[in-house]
Backbone as a chain_set.jsonl record, in Angstrom:
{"seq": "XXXXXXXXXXXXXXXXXXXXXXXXXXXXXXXXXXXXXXXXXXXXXXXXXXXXXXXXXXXXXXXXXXXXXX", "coords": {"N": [[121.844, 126.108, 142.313], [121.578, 123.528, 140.865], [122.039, 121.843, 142.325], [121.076, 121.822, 145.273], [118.553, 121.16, 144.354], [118.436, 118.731, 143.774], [119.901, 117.803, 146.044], [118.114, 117.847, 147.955], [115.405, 116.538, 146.409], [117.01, 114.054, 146.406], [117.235, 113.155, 148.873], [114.445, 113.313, 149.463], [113.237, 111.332, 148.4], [114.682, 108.928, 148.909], [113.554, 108.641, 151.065], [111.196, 106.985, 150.751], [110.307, 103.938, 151.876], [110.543, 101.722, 149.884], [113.056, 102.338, 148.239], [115.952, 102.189, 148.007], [118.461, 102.954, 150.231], [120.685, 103.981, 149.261], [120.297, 104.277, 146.6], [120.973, 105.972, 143.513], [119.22, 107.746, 142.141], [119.36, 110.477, 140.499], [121.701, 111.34, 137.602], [124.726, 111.414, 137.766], [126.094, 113.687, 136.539], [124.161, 115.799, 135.106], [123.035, 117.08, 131.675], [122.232, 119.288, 129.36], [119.836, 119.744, 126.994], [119.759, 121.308, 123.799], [116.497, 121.949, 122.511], [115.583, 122.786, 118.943], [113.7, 122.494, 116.979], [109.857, 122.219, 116.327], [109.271, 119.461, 115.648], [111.629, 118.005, 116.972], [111.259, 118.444, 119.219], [108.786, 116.998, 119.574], [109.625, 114.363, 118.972], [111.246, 114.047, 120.882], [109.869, 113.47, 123.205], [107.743, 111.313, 122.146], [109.627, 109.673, 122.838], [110.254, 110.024, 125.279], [107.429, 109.032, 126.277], [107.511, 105.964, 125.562], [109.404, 105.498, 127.233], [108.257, 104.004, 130.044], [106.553, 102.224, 128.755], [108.414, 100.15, 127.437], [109.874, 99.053, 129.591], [108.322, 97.388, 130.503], [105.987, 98.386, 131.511], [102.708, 99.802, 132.308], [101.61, 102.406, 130.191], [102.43, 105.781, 131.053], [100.214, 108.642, 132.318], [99.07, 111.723, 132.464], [97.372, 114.587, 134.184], [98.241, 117.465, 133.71], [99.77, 117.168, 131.854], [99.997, 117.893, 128.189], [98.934, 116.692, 124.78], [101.407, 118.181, 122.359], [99.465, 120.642, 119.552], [99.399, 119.329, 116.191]], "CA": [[120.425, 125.825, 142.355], [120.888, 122.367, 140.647], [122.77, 120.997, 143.632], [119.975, 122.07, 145.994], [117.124, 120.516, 143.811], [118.989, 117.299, 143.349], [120.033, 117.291, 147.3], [116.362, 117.824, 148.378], [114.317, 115.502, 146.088], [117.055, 112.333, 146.038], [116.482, 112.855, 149.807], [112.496, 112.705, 149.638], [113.1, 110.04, 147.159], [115.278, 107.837, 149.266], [112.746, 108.387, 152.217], [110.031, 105.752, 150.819], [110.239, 102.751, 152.243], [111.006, 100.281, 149.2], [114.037, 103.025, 148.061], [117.088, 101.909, 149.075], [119.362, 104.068, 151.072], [122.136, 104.25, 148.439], [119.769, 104.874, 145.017], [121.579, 106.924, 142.703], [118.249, 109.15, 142.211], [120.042, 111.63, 139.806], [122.626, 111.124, 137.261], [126.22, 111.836, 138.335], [126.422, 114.732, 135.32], [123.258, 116.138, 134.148], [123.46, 117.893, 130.931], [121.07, 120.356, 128.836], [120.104, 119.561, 125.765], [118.288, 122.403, 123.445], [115.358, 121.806, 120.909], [115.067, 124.095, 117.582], [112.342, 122.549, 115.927], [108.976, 121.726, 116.976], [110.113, 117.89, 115.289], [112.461, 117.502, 117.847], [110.393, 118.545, 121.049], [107.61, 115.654, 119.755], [110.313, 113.569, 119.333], [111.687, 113.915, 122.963], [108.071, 113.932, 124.058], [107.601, 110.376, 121.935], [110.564, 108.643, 123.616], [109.807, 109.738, 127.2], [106.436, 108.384, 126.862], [107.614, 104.705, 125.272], [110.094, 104.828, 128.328], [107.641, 102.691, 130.622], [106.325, 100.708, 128.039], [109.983, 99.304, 127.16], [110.275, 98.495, 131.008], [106.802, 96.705, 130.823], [105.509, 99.342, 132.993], [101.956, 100.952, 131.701], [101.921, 104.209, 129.898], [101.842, 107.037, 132.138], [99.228, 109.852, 131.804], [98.571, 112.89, 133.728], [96.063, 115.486, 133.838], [98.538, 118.378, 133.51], [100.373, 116.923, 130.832], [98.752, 118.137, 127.111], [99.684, 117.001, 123.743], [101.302, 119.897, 121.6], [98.684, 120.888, 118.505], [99.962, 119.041, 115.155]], "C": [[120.18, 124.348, 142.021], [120.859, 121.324, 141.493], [121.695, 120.634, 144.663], [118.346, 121.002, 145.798], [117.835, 119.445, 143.844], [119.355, 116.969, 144.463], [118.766, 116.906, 147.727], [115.946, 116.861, 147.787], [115.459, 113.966, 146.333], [116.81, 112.527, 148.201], [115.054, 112.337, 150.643], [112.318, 111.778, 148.82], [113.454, 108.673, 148.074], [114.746, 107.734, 150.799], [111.757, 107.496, 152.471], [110.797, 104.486, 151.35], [110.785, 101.665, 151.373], [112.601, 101.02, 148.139], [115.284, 102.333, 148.579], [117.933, 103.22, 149.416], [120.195, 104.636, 150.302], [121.313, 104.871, 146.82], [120.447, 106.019, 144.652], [120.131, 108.385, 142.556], [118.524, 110.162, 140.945], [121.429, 110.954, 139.136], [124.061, 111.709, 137.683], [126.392, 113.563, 138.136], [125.525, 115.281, 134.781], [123.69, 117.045, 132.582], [122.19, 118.194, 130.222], [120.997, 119.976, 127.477], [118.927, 120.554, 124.69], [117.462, 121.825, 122.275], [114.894, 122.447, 119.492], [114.216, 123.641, 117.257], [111.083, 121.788, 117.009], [108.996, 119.862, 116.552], [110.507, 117.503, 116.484], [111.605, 117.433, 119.668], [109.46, 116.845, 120.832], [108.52, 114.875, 119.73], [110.83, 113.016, 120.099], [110.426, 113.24, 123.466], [107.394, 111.927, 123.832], [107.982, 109.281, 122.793], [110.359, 109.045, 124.968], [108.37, 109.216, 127.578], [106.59, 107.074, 126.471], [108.602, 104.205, 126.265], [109.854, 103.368, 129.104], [107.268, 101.651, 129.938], [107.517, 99.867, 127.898], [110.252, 98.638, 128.262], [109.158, 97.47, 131.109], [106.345, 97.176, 131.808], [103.781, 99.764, 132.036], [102.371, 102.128, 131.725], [101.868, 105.16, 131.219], [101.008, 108.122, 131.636], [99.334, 110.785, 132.891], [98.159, 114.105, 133.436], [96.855, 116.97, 133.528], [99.699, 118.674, 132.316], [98.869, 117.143, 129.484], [99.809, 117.7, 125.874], [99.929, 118.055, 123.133], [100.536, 119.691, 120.072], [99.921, 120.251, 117.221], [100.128, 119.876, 114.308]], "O": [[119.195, 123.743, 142.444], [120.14, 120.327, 141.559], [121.4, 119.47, 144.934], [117.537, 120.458, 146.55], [117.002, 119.05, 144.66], [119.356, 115.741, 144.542], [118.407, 115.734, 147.839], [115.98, 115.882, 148.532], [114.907, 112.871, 146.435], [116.005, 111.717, 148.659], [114.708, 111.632, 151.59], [111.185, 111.405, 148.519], [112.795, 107.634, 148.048], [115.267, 106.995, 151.634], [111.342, 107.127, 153.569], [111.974, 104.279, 151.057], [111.421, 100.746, 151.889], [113.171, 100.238, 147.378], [115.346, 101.989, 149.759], [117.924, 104.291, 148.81], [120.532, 105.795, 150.545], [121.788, 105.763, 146.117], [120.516, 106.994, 145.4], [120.212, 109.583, 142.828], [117.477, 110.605, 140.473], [122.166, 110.219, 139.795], [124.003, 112.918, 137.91], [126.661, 114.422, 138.977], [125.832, 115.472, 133.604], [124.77, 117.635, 132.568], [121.183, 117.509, 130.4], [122.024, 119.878, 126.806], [117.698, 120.543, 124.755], [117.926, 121.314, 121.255], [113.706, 122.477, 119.174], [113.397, 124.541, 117.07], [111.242, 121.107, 118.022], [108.645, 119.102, 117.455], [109.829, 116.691, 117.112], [111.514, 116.72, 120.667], [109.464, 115.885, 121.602], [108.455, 114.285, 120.808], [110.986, 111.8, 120.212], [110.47, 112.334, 124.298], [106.846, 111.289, 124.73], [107.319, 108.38, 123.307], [110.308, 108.143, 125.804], [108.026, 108.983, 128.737], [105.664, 106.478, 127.021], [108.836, 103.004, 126.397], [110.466, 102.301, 129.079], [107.47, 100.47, 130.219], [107.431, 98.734, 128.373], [110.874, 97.585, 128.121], [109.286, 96.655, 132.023], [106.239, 96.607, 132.894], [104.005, 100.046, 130.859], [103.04, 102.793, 132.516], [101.168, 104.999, 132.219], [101.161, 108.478, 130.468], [99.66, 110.531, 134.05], [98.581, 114.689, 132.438], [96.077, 117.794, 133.046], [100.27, 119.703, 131.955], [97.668, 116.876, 129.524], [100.987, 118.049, 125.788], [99.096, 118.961, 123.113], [100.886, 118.728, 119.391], [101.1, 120.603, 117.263], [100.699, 119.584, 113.257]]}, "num_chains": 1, "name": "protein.A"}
């Protein structure tokens, strides 16, 4: 199933126009990583939203994204 999802999207990925042909898209190796505490989820949750900023990208937002209750 992960093969499938990871054939399909780096395909519709590497279909835009400013993509190059070769983009990696997907890491080589994915791997799973689990969360026990609600700590750790905000923690994940922290660092994937200071991603763009670090790149000098603006934040990202989106309407179906919710913070989780403190």
């Amino acid at each position: 199933m992960w093969k499938r999802l990871v054939d399909a999207s780096r395909k519709a990925i590497r279909a835009f126009p400013d993509v190059e042909p070769e983009h990696e898209v997907w890491t080589r190796a994915p791997y799973i990583v689990f969360l026990s505490t609600l700590d750790e989820v905000r923690d994940r949750i922290a660092y994937i939203e200071s991603n763009p900023i670090k790149e000098g990208l603006p934040a990202q937002k989106w309407s179906f994204v919710q913070k989780l209750p403190v």
